[in-house]
C-alpha positions as YAML, in Angstrom:
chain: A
units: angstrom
residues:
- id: 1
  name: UNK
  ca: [0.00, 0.00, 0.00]
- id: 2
  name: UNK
  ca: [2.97, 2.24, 0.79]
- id: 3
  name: UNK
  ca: [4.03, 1.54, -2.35]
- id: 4
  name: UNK
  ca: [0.85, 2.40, -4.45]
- id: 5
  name: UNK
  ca: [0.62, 5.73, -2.85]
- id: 6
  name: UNK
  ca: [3.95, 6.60, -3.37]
- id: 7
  name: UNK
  ca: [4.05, 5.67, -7.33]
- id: 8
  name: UNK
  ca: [0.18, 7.38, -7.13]
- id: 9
  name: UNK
  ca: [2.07, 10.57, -5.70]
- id: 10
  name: UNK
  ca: [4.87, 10.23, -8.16]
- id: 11
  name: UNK
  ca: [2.45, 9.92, -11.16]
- id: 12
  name: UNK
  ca: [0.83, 12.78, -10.03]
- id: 13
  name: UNK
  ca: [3.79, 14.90, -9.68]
- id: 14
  name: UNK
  ca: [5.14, 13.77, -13.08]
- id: 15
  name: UNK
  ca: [1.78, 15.02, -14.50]
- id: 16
  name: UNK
  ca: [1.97, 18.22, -12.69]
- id: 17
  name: UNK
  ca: [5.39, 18.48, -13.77]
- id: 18
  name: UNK
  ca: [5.09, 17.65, -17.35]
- id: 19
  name: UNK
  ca: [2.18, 20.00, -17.70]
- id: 20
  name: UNK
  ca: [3.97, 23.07, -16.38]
- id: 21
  name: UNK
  ca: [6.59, 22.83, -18.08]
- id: 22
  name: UNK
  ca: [4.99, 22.92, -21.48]
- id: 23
  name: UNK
  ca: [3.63, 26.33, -20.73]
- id: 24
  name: UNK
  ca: [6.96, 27.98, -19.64]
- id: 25
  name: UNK
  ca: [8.56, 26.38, -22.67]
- id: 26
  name: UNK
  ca: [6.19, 28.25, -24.81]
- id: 27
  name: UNK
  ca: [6.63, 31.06, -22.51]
- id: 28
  name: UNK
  ca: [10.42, 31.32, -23.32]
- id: 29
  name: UNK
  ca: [9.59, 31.17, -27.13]
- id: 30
  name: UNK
  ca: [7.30, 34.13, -27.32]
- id: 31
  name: UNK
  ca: [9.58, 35.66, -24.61]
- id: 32
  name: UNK
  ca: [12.44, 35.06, -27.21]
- id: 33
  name: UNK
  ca: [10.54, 36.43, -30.07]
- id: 34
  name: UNK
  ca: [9.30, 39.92, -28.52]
- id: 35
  name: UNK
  ca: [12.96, 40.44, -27.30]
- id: 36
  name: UNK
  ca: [14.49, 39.64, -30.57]
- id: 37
  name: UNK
  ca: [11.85, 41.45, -32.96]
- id: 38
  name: UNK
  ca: [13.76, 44.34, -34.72]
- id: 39
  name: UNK
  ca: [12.80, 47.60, -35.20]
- id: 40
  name: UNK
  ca: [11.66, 48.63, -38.73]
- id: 41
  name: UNK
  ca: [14.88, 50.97, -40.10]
- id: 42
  name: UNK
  ca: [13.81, 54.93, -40.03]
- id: 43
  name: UNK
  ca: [13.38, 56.23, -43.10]
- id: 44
  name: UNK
  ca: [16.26, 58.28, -44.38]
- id: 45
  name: UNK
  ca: [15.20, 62.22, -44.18]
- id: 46
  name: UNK
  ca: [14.19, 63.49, -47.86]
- id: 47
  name: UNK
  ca: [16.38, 66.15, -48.79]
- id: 48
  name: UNK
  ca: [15.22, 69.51, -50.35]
- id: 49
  name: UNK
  ca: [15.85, 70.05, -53.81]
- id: 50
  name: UNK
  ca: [17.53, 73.19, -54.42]
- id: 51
  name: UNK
  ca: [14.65, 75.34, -56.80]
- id: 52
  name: UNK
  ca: [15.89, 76.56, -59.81]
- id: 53
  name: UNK
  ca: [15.21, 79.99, -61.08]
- id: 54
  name: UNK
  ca: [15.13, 81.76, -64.58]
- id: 55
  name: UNK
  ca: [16.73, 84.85, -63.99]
- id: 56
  name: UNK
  ca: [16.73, 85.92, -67.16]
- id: 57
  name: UNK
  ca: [12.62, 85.98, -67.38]
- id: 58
  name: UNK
  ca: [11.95, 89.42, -67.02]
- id: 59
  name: UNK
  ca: [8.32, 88.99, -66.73]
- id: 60
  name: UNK
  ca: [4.87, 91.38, -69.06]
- id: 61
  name: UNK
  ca: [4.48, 94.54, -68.50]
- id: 62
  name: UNK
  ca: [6.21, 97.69, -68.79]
- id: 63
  name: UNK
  ca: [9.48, 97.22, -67.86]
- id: 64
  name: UNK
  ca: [11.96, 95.98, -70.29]
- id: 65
  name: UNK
  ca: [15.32, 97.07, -68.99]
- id: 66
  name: UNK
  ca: [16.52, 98.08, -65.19]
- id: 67
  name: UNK
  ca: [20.00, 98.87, -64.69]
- id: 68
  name: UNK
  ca: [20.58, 98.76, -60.65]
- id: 69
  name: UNK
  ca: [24.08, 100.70, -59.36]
- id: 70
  name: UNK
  ca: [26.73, 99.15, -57.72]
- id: 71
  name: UNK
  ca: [25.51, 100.64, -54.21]
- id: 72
  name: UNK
  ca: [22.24, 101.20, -53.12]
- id: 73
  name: UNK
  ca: [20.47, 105.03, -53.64]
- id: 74
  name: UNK
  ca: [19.40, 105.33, -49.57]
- id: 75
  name: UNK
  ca: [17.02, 107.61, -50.39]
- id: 76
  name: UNK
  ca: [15.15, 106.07, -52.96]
- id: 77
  name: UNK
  ca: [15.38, 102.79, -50.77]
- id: 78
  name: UNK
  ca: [14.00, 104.97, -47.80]
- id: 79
  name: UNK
  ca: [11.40, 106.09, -49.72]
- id: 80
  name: UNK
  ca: [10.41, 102.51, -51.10]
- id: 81
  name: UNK
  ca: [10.75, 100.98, -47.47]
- id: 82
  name: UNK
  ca: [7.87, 103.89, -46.74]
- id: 83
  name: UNK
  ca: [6.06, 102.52, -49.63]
- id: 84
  name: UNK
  ca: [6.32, 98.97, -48.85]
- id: 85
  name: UNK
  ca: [5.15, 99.60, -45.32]
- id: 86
  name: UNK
  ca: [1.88, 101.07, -46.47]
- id: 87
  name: UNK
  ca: [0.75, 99.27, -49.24]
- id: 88
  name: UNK
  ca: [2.55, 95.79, -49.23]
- id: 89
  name: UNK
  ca: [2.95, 95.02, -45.61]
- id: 90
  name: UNK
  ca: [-0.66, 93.42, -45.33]
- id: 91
  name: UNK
  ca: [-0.03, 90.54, -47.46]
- id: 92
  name: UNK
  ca: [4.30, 90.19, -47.53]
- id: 93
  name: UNK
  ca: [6.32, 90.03, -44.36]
- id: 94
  name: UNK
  ca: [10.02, 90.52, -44.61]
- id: 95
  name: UNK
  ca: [11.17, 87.59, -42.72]
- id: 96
  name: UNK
  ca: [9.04, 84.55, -43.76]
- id: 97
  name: UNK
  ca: [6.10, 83.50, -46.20]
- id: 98
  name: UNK
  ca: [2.91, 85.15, -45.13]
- id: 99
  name: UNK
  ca: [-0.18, 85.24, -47.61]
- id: 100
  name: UNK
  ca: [2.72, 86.23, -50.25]
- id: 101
  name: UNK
  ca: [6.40, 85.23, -50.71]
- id: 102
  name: UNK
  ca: [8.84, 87.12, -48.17]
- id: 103
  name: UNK
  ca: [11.05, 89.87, -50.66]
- id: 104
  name: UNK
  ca: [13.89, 88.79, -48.39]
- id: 105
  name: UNK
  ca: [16.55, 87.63, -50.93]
- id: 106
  name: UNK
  ca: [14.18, 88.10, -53.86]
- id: 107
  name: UNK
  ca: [16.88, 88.57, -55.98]
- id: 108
  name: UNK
  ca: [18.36, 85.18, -55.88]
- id: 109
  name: UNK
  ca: [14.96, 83.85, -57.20]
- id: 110
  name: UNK
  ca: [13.94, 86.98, -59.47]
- id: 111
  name: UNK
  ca: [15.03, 89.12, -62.27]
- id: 112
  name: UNK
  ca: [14.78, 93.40, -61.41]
- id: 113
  name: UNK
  ca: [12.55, 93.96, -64.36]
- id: 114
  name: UNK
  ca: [10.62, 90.55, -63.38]
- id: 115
  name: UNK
  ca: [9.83, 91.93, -59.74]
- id: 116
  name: UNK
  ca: [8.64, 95.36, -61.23]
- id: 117
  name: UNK
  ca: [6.89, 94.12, -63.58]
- id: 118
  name: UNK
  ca: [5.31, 91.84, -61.33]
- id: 119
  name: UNK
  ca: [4.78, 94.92, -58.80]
- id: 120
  name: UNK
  ca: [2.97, 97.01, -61.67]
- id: 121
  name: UNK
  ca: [1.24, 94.69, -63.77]
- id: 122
  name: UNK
  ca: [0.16, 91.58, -60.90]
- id: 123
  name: UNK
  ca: [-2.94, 90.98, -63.34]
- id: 124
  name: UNK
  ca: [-1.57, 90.00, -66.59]
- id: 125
  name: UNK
  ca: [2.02, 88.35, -64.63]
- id: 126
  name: UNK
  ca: [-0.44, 85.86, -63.10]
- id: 127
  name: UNK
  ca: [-2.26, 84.79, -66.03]
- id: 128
  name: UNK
  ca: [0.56, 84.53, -68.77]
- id: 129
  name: UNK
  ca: [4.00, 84.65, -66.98]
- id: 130
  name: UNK
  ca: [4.95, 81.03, -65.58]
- id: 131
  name: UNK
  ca: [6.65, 82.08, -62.55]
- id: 132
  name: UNK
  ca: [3.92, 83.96, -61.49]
- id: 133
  name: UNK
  ca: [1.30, 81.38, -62.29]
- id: 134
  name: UNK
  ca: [3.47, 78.84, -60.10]
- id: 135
  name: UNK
  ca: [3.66, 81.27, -57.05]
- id: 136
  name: UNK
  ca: [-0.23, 81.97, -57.33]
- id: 137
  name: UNK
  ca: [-0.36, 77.88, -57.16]
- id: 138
  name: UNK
  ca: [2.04, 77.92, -53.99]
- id: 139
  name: UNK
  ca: [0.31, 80.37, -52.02]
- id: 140
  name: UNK
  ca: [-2.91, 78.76, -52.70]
- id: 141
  name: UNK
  ca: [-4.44, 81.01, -55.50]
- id: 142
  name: UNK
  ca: [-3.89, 84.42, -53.12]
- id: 143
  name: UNK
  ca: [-3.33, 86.83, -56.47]
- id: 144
  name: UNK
  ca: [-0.96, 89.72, -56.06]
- id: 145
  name: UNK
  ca: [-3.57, 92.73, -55.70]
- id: 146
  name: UNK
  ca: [-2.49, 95.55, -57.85]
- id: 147
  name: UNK
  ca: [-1.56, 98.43, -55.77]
- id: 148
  name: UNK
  ca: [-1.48, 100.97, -58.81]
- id: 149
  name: UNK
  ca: [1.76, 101.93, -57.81]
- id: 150
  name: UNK
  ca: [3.71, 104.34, -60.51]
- id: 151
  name: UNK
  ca: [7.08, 103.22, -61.88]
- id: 152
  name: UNK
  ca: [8.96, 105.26, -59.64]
- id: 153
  name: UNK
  ca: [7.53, 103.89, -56.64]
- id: 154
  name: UNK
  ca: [7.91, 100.33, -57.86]
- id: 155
  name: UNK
  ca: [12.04, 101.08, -58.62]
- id: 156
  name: UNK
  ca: [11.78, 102.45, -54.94]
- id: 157
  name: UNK
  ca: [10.38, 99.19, -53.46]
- id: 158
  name: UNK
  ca: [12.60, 97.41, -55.87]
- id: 159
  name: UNK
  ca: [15.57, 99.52, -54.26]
- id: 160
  name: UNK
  ca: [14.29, 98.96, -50.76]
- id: 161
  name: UNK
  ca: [14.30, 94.92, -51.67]
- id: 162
  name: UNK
  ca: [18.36, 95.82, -52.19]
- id: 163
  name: UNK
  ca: [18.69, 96.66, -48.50]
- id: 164
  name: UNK
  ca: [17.09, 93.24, -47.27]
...
């Protein structure tokens, strides 16, 4: 009888035995597979493409020829910042984007006669000059208003842009 209960108690902890460890074994795998999963790779950061600008485009309208001076005419550039404030400042800010491009280094991206022409004639630029039809489409069909601003005010702004 001693016997039978002691094989009865050894059968039973085999059982118990075999049974548990089945679990942890399958424990250990999953364990295993969380702690070995690898992150996906980051995706590499998409560089800017440099824009490219037609600087010889000199835009429709009026103005066909600008010469600019070696140094900048202060008082005409006075005189154009004074213009700028007061009719340009509502839509163009000079240090970022705003409802219109910033004129901060306009002339890296813009021909002289293109800005004037662009200053004078805002209409026609944006219906038959490419460059203007693209930055209508960039800043989300907001159309230059036209200021009616005389030649010599628009060199004056266009002097101001000099200083920025």
């Amino acid at each position: 009888m001693k016997n039978l209960i002691k094989l009865s108690l050894l059968a039973i902890f085999a059982i118990t035995l075999v049974s548990c460890g089945g679990d942890d074994k399958k424990a250990k795998k999953e364990k295993v597979k969380i702690t070995t999963k690898k992150k996906a790779p980051k995706k590499a950061k998409t560089e800017k493409k440099e824009k490219t600008y037609d600087l010889s485009n000199k835009g429709i309208g009026p103005i066909k020829s600008v010469t600019l001076a070696a140094d900048v005419d202060q008082a005409m550039a006075t005189k154009g910042a004074e213009v700028y404030k007061a009719k340009c400042t509502a839509c163009h800010k000079v240090e970022k984007k705003f409802i219109g491009p910033s004129p901060m280094g306009i002339f890296k991206r813009r021909s002289p006669e293109w800005i004037m022409n662009m200053i004078l004639n805002p209409d026609e630029m944006v219906q038959k000059d490419p460059d203007a039809k693209a930055l209508l489409m960039e800043f989300n069909g907001s159309p230059m208003a036209n200021q009616s601003l005389t030649e010599e005010e628009a060199r004056s702004v266009l002097e101001y842009f000099r200083t920025l």
